[in-house]
C-alpha angles and dihedrals in degrees: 000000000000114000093176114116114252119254075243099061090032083060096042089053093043081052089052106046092047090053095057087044091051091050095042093051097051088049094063090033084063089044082053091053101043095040088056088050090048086056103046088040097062089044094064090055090100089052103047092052095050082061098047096164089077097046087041091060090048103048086055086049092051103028112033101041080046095056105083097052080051097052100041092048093055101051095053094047085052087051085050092042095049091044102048089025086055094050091041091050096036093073096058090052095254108108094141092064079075092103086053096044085049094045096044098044088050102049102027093050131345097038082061095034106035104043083046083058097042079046098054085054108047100029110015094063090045094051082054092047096051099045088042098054085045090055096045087042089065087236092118086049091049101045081053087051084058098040108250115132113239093208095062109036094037118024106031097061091053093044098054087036098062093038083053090046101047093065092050094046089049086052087048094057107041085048092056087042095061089052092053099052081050094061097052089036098046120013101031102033100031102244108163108267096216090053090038085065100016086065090042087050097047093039110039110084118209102210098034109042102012087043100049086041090064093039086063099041087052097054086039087059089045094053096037095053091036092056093047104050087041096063094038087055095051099031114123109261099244134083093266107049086045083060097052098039085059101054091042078055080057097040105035093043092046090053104050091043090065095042095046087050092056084050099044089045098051087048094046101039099035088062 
């Protein structure tokens, strides 16, 4: 009995062998590409802020018409935190720790993560949009033709704009969720309102949780935007691959964000 592999099966493993080299290979061809646009990103810094008009009208397109999602997300999620954070700390006698457990959770964890979320989706797919539609309008391929460098008069304001606006949402969101774990703390269950601050005073460190909170919120600015632009500017110039490119800026942003916070958090807290 022949034990020898078909010419059939031989072929279909050849196939197969040469599709996963073909898709490993653009992957890191597309590593290659954004790594190159990273770097040449962070060296127009200089640059882009020399010329502060253009990142100024960015950081109002991508701040200020993301604000009210910000600010409306965190003061729910500071209703939610001073609710469940009241009835957790209520059965070991230390109700009044619910100001802490509000301020730590915002700007530790959810005031970074879930305003670079809320970012990605606001922002972030209409950054991808934008660039995209530009890209399959010709008008990247014409401001080339006239010498302009795309890179740097397109896509380096709204990078450093975007990395500038993310702190200061963070900031944003954790402020209006303490509020509103206040409200619910203070004003709606009946917490004292002296031991609700006086624990978050004496609890909350500066350097080490308001600190690492900005330092998130910073690198989650930097990936976000990043992503964003990237995809816009390799996106296929049709409807379609705009569209697609939009929901991998989702995906792809809302996914590293998590990752890089497990990350951040095991390297900050583990010091």
């Amino acid at each position: 009995m022949n034990s020898k592999p078909s010419v059939h099966t031989r072929s279909w493993f050849i196939g197969l062998f040469a599709d996963i080299g073909l898709a490993v290979r653009r992957q890191l061809t597309d590593l290659g590409r954004a790594t190159r646009l990273l770097i040449e990103l962070f060296s127009l810094g200089w640059t882009s802020l020399k010329r502060f008009g253009l990142v100024r009208d960015q950081i109002h397109f991508l701040g200020n018409y993301s604000l009210a999602i910000i600010a409306v997300s965190g003061l729910f999620v500071g209703f939610v935190l001073g609710l469940q954070g009241y009835y957790t700390l209520q059965r070991y006698g230390s109700s009044e720790a619910v100001g802490l457990l509000v301020a730590l959770s915002l700007v530790r964890e959810l005031g970074p993560v879930v305003t670079a979320l809320l970012f990605a989706g606001r922002a972030g797919t209409s950054l991808t949009a934008e660039i995209g539609l530009m890209k399959a309008g010709e008008q990247l391929s014409a401001m080339e033709m006239m010498a302009i460098d795309p890179v740097k008069r397109i896509l380096a304001p709204r990078f450093w704009a975007g990395v500038l606006t993310m702190p200061v949402l963070a900031a944003v969101f954790s402020a209006v969720g303490i509020i509103g774990g206040w409200v619910v703390g203070v004003v709606m269950i009946g917490v004292d309102a002296s031991s609700f601050w006086s624990q978050m005073q004496g609890g909350v460190d500066v350097w080490r949780d308001v600190g690492n909170g900005i330092v998130k919120s910073c690198v989650f600015g930097v990936t976000v935007t990043f992503v964003a632009l990237y995809q816009g500017f390799e996106a296929q110039p049709t409807p379609e691959g705009v569209s697609k490119a939009t929901t991998r800026t989702v995906v792809i942003a809302s996914l590293l964000v998590l990752a890089l916070d497990f990350v951040l958090t095991a390297l900050m807290f583990s010091i």
